[in-house]
N, CA, C and O of each residue as an XYZ file, in Angstrom:
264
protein
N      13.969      1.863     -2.907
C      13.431      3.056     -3.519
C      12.315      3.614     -2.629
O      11.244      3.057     -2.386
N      12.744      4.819     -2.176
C      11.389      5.293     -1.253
C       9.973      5.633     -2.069
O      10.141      5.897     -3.260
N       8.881      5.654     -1.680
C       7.925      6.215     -2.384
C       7.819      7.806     -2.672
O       8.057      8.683     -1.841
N       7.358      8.031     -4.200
C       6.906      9.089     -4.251
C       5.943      9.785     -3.936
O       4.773      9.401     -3.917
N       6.497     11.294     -3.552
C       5.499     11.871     -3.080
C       4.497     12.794     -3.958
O       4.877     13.671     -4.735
N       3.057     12.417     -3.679
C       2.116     13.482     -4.735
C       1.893     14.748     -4.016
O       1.703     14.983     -2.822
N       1.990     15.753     -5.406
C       1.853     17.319     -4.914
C       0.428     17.566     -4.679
O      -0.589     17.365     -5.343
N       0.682     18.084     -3.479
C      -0.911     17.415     -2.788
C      -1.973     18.964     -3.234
O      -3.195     19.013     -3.372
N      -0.857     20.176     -3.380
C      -1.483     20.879     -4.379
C      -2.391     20.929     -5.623
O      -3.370     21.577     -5.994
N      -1.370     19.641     -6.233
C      -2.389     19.314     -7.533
C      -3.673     18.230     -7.391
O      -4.641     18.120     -8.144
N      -3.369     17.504     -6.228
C      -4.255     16.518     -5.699
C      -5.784     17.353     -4.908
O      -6.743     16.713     -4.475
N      -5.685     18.636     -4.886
C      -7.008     19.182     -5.078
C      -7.360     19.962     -5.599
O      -8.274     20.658     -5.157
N      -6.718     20.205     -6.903
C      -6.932     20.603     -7.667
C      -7.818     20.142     -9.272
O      -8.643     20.718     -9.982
N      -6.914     18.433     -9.337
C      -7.608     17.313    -10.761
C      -7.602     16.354     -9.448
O      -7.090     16.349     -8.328
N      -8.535     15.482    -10.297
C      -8.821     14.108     -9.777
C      -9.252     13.225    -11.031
O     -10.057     13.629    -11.871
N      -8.644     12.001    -11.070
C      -8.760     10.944    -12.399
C      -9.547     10.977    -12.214
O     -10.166     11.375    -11.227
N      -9.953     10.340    -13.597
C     -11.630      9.465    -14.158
C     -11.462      7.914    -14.156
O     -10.327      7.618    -14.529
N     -12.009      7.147    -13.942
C     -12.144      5.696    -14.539
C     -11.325      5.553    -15.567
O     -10.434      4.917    -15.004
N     -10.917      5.695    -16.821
C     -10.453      5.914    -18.212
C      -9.327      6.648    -17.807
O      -8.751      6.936    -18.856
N      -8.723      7.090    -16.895
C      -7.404      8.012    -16.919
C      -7.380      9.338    -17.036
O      -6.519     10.061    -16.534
N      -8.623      9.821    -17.916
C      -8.669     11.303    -18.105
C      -8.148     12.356    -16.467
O      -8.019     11.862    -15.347
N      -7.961     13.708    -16.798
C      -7.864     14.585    -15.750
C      -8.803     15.152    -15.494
O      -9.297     15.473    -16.575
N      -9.603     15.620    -14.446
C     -11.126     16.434    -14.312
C     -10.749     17.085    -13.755
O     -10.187     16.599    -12.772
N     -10.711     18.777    -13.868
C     -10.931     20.023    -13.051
C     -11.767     20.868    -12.901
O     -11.987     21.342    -14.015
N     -12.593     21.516    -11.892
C     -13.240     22.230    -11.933
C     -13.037     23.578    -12.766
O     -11.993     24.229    -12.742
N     -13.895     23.829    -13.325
C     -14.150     25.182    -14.110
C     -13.983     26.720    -13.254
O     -14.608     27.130    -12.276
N     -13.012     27.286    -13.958
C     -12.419     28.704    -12.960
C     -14.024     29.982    -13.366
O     -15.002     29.650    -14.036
N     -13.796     31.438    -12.684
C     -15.273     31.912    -12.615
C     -16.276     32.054    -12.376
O     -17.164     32.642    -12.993
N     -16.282     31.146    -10.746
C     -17.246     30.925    -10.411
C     -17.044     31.139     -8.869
O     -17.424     30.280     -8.074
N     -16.596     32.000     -8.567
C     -16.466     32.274     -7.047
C     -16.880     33.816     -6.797
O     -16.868     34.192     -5.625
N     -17.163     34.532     -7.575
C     -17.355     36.284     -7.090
C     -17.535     36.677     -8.542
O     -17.203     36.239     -9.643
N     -18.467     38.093     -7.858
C     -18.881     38.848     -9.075
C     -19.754     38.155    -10.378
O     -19.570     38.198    -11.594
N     -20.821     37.479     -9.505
C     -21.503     36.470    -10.495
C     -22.595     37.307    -11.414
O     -23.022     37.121    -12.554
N     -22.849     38.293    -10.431
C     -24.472     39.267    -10.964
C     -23.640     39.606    -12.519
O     -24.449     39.088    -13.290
N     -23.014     39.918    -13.015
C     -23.066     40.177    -14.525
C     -22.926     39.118    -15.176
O     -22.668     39.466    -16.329
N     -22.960     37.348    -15.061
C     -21.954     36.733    -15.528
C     -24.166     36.044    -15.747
O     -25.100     35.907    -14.957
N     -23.968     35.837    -17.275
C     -25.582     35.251    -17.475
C     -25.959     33.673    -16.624
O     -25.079     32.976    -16.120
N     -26.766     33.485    -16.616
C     -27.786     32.259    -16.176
C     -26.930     31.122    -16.527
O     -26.229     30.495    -15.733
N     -27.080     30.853    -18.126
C     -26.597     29.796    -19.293
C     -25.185     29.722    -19.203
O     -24.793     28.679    -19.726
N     -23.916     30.680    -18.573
C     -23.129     30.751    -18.172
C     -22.319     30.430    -17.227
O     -21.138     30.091    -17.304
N     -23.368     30.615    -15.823
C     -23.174     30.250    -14.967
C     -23.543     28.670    -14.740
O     -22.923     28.049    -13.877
N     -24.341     28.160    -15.353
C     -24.543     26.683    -15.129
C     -23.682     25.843    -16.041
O     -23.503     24.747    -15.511
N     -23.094     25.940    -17.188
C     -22.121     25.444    -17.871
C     -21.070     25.734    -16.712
O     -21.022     24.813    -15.896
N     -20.647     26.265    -16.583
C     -19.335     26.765    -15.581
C     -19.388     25.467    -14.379
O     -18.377     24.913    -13.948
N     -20.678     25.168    -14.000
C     -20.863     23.743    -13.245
C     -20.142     22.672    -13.558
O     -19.488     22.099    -12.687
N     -20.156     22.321    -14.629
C     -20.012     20.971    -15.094
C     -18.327     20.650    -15.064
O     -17.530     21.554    -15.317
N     -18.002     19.648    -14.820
C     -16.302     19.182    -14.679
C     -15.717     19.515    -16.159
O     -16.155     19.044    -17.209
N     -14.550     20.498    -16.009
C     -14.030     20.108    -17.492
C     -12.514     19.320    -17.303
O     -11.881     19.296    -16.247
N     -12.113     18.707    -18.542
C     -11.379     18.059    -19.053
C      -9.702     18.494    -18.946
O      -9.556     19.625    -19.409
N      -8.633     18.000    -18.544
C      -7.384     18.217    -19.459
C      -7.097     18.025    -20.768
O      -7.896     17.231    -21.264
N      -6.280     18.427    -21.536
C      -5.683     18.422    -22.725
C      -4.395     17.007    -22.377
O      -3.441     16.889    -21.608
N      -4.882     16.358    -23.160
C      -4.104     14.933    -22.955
C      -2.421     15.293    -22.937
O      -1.472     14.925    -22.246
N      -2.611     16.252    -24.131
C      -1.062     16.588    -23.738
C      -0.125     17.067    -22.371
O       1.043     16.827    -22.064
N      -1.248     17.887    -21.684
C      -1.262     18.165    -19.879
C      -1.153     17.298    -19.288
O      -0.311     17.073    -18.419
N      -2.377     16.358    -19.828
C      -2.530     15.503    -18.882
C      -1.941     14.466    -18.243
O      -2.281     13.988    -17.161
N      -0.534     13.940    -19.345
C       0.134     13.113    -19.372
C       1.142     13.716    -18.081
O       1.176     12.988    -17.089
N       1.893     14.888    -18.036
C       2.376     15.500    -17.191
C       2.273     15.602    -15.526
O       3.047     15.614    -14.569
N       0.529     15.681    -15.829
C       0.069     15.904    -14.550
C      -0.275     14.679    -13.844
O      -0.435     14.725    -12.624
N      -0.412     13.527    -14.520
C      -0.712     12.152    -13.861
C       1.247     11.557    -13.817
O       1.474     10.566    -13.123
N       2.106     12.030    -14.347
C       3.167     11.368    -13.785
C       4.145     12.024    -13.172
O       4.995     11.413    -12.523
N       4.151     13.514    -13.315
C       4.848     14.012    -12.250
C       3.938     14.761    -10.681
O       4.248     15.564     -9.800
N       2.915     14.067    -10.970
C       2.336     15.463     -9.636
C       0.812     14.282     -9.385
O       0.070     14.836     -8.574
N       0.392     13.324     -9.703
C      -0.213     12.226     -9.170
C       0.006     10.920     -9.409
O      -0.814     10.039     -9.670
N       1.558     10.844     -9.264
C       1.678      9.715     -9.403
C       1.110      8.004     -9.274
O       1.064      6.997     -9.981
N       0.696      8.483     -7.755
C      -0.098      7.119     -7.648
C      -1.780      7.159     -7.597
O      -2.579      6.389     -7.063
N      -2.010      8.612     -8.526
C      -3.654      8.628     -8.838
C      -4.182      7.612     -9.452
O      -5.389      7.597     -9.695
């Protein structure tokens, strides 16, 4: 059985957690920031989460050996 290959697309896109979860960066934050508030823009920082139901998807067809 040859090895599978990970979509290296999605491989910089999520990256696991310890626990399995999916972490992606938060979209909105590349241009056109001057209208977008303070309190907005720093939440937008922080890693958000997959939906487990995604997530299951995305750790076995597209990172397999994450």
């Amino acid at each position: 059985m040859p090895k599978m290959k990970t979509k290296k697309s999605a491989a910089k896109r999520y990256s696991l957690t310890g626990s399995g979860k999916v972490k992606h960066k938060k979209q909105n934050l590349r241009h056109i920031l001057t209208k977008r508030s303070p309190k907005r823009k720093r939440n937008l920082r922080a890693a958000g989460y997959v939906a487990e139901a995604d997530a299951k998807k995305i750790r076995k067809q597209m990172l397999p050996y994450g």
